[in-house]
N, C-alpha and C positions, 0 to 999 in steps of 0.2 A: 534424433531430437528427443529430449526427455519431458513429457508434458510438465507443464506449472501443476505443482501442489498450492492451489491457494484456494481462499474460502472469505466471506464479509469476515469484516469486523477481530481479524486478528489479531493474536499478540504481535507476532514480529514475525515478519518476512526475511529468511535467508534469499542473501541473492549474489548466485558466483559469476565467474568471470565468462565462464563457457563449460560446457561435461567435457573430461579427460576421456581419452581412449576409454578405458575401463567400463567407467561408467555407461558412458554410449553402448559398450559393447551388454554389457549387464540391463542396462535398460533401467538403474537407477542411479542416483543423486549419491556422489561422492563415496563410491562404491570400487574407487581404486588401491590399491595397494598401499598402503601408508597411509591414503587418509583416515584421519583422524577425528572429522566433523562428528560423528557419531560419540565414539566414545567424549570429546569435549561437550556435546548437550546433553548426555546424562552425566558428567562429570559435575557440570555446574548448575543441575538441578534446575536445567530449562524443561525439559520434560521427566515425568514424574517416574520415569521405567526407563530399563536398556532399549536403544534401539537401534537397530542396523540398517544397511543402506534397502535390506528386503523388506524393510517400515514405512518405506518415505511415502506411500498414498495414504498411511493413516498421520502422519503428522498432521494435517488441520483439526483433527481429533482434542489436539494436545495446544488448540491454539497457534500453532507453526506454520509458513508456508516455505516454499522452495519456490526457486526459478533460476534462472541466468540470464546477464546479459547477451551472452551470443547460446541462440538456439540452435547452434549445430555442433556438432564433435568440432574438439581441437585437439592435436596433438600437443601443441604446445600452448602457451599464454604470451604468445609472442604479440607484439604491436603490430595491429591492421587488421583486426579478428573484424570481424562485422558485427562491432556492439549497435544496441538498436534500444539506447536512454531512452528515445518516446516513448518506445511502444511500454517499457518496463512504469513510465510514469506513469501511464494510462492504467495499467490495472493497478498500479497502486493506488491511483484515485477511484477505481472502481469497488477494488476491494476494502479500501479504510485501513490498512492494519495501522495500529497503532507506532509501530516501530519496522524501520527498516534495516536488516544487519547486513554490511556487505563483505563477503568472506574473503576478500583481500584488497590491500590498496589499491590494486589495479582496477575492480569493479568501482568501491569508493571514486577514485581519480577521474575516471568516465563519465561519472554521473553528476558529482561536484563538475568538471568542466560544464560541461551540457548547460548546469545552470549559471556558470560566471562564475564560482568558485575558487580560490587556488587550492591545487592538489591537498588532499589532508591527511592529517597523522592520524594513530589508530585510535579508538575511542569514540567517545559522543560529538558528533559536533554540532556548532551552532545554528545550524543550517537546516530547513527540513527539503524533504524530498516527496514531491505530489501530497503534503501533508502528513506525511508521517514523520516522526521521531529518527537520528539515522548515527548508527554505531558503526565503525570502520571495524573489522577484526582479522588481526593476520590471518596469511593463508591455515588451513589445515591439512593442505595439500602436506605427502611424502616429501616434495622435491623442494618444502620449506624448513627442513631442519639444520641442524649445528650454530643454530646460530648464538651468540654467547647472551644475547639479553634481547626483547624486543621492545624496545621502545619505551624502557623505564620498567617494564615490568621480567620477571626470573624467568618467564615460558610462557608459552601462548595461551595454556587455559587461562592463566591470570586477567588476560582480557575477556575470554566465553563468561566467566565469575562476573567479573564486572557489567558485561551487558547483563546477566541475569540479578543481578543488583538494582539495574536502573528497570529491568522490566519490573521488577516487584516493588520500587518508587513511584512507578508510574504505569499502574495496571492497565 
């Protein structure tokens, strides 16, 4: 289990599906093989410096939080994980962030259900979540690539850029 990186009054809460092998194994947040999360939030100038997955206790430093829906190791992001939406509500009402990013449709889809939702596309949606702001962003996962376009946009940082657009719209 990877503790929550979170802190009051955030910019934006990343919040994945569940920690992959790796990571669990590492003992930090997207700290697998091909992921890519790191390199996309200094790519798009969400935090002000490189940072790797041996970073993620200081991300609230930089405004950021971490978490997942399923707090135990998966192997895979197969359907039946033990996502656990309340308890993710509850510290988002506890901690305020301003926005919450969820790092694949699948965590998105969870959490829109939960509240009556239908499933949603990547980006901003209309919707908030325990009061916060809420941006869908494909995976960063390794086991997300070839794919010829995502969802209107040329490659996935094009959405990381985007949510750090709407962060700096809406401090």
């Amino acid at each position: 289990m990877l503790p929550d990186r979170l802190a009051p009054g955030l910019r934006v809460v990343f919040c994945g599906t569940s920690p992959g092998l790796a990571s669990a194994a590492r003992g930090h947040y997207y700290a697998g093989p091909g992921n890519r999360f790191w390199e996309y939030l200094g790519a798009a100038r969400i935090v002000p410096e490189p940072l790797g997955p041996e970073d993620d206790a200081r991300v609230t430093g930089f405004g950021v939080g971490l978490t997942d829906l399923v707090k135990t190791m998966a192997q895979s992001h197969d359907r039946g994980l033990p996502y656990d939406v309340p308890a993710l509500a509850a510290k988002v009402a506890a901690h305020r962030p301003r926005w919450i990013a969820f790092t694949s449709k699948e965590a998105g889809a969870q959490a829109s259900r939960w509240l009556g939702h239908p499933r949603p596309g990547l980006g901003i949606q209309e919707w908030l979540f325990a009061g916060a702001r809420v941006f869908v962003l494909p995976s960063p996962s390794g086991r997300n690539q070839g794919r010829a376009h995502y969802d209107g946009r040329p490659g996935r940082l094009a959405w990381w850029e985007e949510l750090a657009s709407a962060l700096e719209r809406e401090p």
